[in-house]
C-alpha positions in Angstrom: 6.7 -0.6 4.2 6.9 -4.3 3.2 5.0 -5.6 0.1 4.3 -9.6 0.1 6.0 -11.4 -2.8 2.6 -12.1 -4.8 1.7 -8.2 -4.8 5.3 -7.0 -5.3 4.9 -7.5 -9.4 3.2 -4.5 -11.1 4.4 -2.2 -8.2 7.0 1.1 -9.7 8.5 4.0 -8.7 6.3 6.7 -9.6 2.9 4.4 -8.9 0.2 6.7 -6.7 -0.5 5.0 -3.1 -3.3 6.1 -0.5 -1.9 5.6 3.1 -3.8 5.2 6.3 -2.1 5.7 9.6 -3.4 3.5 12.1 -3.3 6.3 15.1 -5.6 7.9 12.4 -9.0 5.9 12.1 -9.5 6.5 7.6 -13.4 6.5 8.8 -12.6 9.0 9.7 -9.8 10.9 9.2 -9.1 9.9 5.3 -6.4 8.0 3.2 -3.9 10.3 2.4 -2.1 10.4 -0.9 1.8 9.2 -1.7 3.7 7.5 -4.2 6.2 5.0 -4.7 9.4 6.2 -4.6 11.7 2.9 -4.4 11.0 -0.8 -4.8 13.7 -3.1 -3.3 14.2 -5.7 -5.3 15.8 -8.0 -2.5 13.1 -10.2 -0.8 13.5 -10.3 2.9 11.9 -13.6 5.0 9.5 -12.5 7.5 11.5 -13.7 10.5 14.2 -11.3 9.6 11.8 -8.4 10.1 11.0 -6.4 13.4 8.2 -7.3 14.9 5.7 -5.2 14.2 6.6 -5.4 10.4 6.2 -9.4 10.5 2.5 -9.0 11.6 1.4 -7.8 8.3 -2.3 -8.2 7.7 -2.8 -10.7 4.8 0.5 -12.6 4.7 1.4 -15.6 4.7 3.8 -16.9 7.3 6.8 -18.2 5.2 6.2 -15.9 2.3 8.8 -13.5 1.6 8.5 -9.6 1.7 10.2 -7.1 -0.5 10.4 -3.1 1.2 8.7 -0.4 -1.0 9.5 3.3 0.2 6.7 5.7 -0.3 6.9 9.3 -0.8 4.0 11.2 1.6 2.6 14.3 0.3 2.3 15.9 3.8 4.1 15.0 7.3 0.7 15.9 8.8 -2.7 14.8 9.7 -5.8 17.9 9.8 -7.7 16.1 12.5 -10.1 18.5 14.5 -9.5 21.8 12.9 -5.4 21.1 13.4 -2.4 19.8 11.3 -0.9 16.9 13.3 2.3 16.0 12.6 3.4 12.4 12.0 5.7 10.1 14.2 8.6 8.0 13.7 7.2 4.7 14.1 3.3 5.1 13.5 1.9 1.9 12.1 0.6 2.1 8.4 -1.2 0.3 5.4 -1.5 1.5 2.0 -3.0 0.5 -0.9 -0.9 0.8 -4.3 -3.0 1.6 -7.4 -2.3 -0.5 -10.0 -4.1 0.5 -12.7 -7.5 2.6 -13.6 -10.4 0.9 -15.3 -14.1 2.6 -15.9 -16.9 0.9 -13.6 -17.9 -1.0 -17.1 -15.0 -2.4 -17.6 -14.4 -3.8 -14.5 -17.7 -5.3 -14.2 -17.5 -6.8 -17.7 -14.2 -8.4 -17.2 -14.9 -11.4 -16.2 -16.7 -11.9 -19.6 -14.0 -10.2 -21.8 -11.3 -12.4 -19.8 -13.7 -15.6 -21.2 -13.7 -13.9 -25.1 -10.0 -12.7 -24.6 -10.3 -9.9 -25.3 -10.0 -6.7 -22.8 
């Protein structure tokens, strides 16, 4: 998957991901677990990409991409009582988690960022 330039930073191999396959509604059908297993660190420009890839939701035209590979814990969806398996070329987002705060925290940071101290 492709990763704009201004979220690419903090990403790792090893970094959990939750994936949702578009054929799949997550309302649904859930976010399914993966991790990162490689970060290229060569950007691509988003007219060099196919198609589908350059319509990524959330990026900016001219900004560049870089490709993360993700490892999927299962090649199958459960979706009425049945394992589905995946296809080659099934659309895809995924969120990469970054880091884990308690709810606290994360609601006091914008005070602790003022102090300086989190």
């Amino acid at each position: 998957m492709y990763v704009p330039s201004r979220a690419v930073g903090f990403i790792k191999p090893g970094m959990s991901a939750l994936v949702r396959y578009q054929a799949f509604p997550y309302q649904k059908f859930g976010q399914h677990p993966a991790r990162v297993r490689e970060v290229v660190t060569t950007s691509v420009r988003p007219e060099e990409l196919p198609t589908s890839a350059a319509a990524m939701p959330g990026a900016v035209q001219a900004e560049p991409v870089y490709r993360i590979r993700l490892e999927l814990d299962q090649q199958t969806v459960r979706a009425y009582g049945a394992q589905i398996p995946l296809r080659s070329g099934m659309l895809v987002d995924a969120s990469v988690m970054l880091e884990r705060r308690k709810l606290y925290e994360w609601v006091l940071e914008p005070l602790f960022s003022i102090s300086g101290r989190l």
